[in-house]
C-alpha positions, 0 to 999 in steps of 0.5 A, spaced: 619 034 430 619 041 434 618 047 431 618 054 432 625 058 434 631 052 435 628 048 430 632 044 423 627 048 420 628 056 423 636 055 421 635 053 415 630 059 412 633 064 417 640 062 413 637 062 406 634 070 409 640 071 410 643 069 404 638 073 400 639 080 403 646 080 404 646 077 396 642 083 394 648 087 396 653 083 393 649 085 387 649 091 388 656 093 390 658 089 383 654 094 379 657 099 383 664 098 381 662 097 373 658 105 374 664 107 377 661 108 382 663 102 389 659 102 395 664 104 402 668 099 404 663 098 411 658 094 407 662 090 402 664 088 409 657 087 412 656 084 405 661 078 406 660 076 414 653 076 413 653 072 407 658 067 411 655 067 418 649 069 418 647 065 412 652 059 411 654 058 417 647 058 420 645 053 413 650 048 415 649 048 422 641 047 420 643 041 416 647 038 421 640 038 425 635 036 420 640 030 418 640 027 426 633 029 427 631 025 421 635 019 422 633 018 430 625 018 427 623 021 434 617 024 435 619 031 439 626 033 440 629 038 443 630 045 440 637 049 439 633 056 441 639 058 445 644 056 439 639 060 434 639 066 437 647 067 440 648 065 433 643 070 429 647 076 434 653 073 433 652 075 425 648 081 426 654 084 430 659 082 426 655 085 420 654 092 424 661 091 427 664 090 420 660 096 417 661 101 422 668 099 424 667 098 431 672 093 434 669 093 441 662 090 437 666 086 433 670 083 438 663 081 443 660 077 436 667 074 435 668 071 442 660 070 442 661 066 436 667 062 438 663 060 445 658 058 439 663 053 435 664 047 440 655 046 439 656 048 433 661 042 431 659 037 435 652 037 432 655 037 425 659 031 426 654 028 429 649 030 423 655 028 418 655 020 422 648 019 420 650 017 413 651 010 412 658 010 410 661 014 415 668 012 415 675 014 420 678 018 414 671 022 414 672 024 421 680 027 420 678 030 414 671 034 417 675 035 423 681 038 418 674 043 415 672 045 422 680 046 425 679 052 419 673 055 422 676 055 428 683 059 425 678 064 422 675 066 428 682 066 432 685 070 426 679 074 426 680 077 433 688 079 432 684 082 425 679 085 429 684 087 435 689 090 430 694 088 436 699 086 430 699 091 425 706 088 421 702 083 420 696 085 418 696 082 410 698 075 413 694 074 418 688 077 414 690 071 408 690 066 414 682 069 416 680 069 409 683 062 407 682 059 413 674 060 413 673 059 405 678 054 403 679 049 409 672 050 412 667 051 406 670 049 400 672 043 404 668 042 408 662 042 401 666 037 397 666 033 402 659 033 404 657 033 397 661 027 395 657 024 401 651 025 400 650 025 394 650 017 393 645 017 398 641 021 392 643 016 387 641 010 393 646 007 390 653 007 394 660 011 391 663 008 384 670 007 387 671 007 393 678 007 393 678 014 389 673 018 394 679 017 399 684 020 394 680 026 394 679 026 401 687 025 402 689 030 396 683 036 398 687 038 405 693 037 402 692 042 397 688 047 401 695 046 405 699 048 400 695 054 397 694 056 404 702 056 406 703 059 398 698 065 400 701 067 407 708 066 403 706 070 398 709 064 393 706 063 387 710 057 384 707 053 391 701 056 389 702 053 383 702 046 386 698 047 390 693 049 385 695 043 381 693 038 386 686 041 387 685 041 380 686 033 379 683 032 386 676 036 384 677 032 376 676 026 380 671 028 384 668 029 378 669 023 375 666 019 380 660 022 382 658 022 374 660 015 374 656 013 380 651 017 378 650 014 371 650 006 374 644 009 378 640 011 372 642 018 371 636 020 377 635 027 376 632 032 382 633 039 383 638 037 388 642 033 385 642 037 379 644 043 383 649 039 387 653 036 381 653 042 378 657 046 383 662 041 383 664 042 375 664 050 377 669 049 383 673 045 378 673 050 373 674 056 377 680 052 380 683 052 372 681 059 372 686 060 378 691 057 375 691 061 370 691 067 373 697 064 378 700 064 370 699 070 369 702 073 374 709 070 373 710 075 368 712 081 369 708 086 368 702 081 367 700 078 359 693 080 362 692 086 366 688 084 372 683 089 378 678 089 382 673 088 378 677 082 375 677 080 382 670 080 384 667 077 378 672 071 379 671 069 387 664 071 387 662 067 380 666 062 385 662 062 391 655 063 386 657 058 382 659 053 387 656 055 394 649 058 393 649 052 388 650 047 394 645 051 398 639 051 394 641 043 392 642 041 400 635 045 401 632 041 395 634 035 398 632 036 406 625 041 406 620 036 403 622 031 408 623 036 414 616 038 412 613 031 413 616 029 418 613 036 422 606 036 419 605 028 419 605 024 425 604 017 421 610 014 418 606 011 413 603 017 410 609 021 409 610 019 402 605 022 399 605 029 402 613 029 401 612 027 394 607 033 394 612 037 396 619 035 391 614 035 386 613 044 388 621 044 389 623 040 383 619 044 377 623 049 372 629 045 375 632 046 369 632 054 369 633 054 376 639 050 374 641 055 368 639 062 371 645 062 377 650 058 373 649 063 366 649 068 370 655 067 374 659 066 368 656 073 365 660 076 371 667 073 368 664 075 362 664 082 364 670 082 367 674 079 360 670 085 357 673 090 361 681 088 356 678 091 350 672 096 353 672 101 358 666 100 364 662 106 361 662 101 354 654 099 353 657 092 352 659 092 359 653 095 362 649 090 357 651 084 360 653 086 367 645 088 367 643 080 364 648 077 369 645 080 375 638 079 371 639 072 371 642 072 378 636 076 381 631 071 377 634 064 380 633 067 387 627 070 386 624 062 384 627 058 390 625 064 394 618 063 391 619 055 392 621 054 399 614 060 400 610 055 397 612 049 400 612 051 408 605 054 405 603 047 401 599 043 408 597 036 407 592 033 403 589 028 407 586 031 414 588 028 421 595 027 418 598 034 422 603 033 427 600 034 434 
């Protein structure tokens, strides 16, 4: 296993560090809105694409390389140094460019980036084949996904150019949806529904109604696309009911199959299925908020911060969820495939490290989701209270609390196992 800069490993914490910085400023751009007093456009952009290059982009591209290194079981592999750096550029300039509005600096990391996505993609669905049931409607449907990531980027760079001013808010939904819907939210849920039979070493409970999902998902994600760009809210309404009834029977299956496996319990997996009923229940809230802009003017007035608390209880919720279970998952056997060169004795090492992963794994499950779900609290406060409302100040101050305390201890978690070594010696990887 190789280590250093271009190692599985250096992608995954690299993205988890970005992650945590650019999630310190998301909390501090929310806390700025409710004391009346925002951050400047500039770093809420910084915020977005160094959350979303920098960090999750970085942290699927990590995984995809764990995964094909773990399955190959060779000793010394290649490492991905030029890929790691370009990516790392990539999102530094993205996040500079973006702040600063330079389109010449954004420009030069979108073209890095798109020269990046060829690697990028061969390698996670190299990585995604590694999993026993592997099928042919999986490579159209991740190829679905990756397809998203390609738009983002090529709409990014109209965005980038201002070439087509007109039609600015159109190509300006396409980027959005094309990054957050067909690639990450996709491309989540289909690798969840994937690996988490893996977990339960048990296969899915019905097969048959994990390929409707993977059928009714990109069916969905393209009509909510189409009913965006349209500025249509009956598609939209459609649409959104389709993926409700998708992601319910997403739900269903894996809770059935991980009830016939004897309901196994892990940080990753708790984590893991956690973020699926918050996908599902955001989606509801989305279909709410489409009802109640039929109405003229709306039943329940809707802002910013409405906004804001709704996508980010979304992405905290759901997308932080996956990585800090993904995580939870593949470090303990990264870290024994690294340090231990016998295969025999990785067992021990590796169960020393899912035990330093898996403790408090109930506050850690409970702190992210009690602190996304303060933030829509917050902002249904906002109805009957004015923002300079102590309530409002109250809780949006234990949301972030809660927030900033789950970071805190996976932060810690992960420092303590790539800092937990081996307990027998001459075990250590030459």
């Amino acid at each position: 296993m190789n280590r250093g800069f271009g190692s599985s490993l250096s992608f995954l914490l690299a993205g988890w560090g970005w992650l945590l910085l650019t999630s310190l400023l998301g909390l501090a751009a929310l806390l700025g809105i409710v004391r009346g007093a925002p951050l400047p456009s500039g770093l809420r952009l910084l915020h977005v694409h160094g959350a979303l290059i920098g960090g999750l982009l970085q942290f699927v591209t990590g995984l995809a390389i764990a995964a094909q290194e773990l399955a190959t079981h060779e000793g010394k592999r290649p490492g991905h140094r030029v890929l790691f750096l370009s990516m790392n550029l990539a999102a530094l300039g993205f996040a500079l460019g973006t702040w600063r509005r330079d389109a010449t600096l954004t420009l030069g990391a979108g073209l890095l980036l798109a020269a990046l996505v060829i690697p990028m993609a061969r390698r996670m669905l190299v990585g995604l084949r590694t999993g026993s049931n592997w099928t042919p409607l999986l490579q159209v449907y991740f190829g679905i996904s990756l397809a998203g990531l390609f738009g983002s980027l090529l709409l990014g760079g109209l965005l980038a150019g201002a070439w087509y001013p007109t039609w600015h808010g159109v190509i300006r939904l396409g980027h959005l949806h094309a990054a957050l819907l067909l690639f990450l939210t996709l491309g989540t849920v289909g690798a969840i529904q994937l690996a988490l039979p893996l977990m339960f070493h048990r296969p899915l409970r019905s097969a048959g109604l994990g390929q409707l999902v993977l059928l009714l998902l990109p069916a969905s994600a393209a009509g909510l696309i189409t009913g965006f760009v349209l500025s249509s809210v009956p598609i939209q309404l459609a649409a959104g009911s389709v993926l409700v009834v998708a992601l319910a029977l997403c739900c269903v299956n894996l809770f059935r199959t991980w009830a016939q496996a004897g309901q196994p319990g892990s940080a990753a997996t708790d984590h893991l299925l956690t973020a699926v009923i918050f996908l599902l229940i955001m989606a509801c809230i989305g279909l709410a908020v489409g009802i109640n802009v039929l109405s003229t003017p709306p039943a329940m007035p809707y802002g910013t911060l409405h906004l804001m608390a709704y996508t980010h209880t979304a992405w905290l919720g759901f997308l932080l969820q996956s990585v800090v279970g993904s995580l939870s998952f593949v470090l303990p056997s990264l870290l024994a495939a690294d340090r231990v060169a016998n295969h025999k004795k990785r067992g021990p090492y590796r169960e020393q490290l899912e035990q330093v992963l898996n403790r408090w794994r109930a506050a850690q499950v409970a702190t992210v989701s009690f602190g996304s779900l303060g933030l829509v609290l917050v902002a249904s406060l906002t109805w009957n209270l004015p923002l300079s409302s102590d309530w409002i100040h109250l809780g949006t101050w234990i949301s972030l609390g809660l927030l900033l305390l789950h970071l805190t201890m996976v932060t810690v978690k992960i420092a303590q196992a790539t800092g937990t070594r081996p307990l027998h010696e001459g075990t250590t990887a030459k």
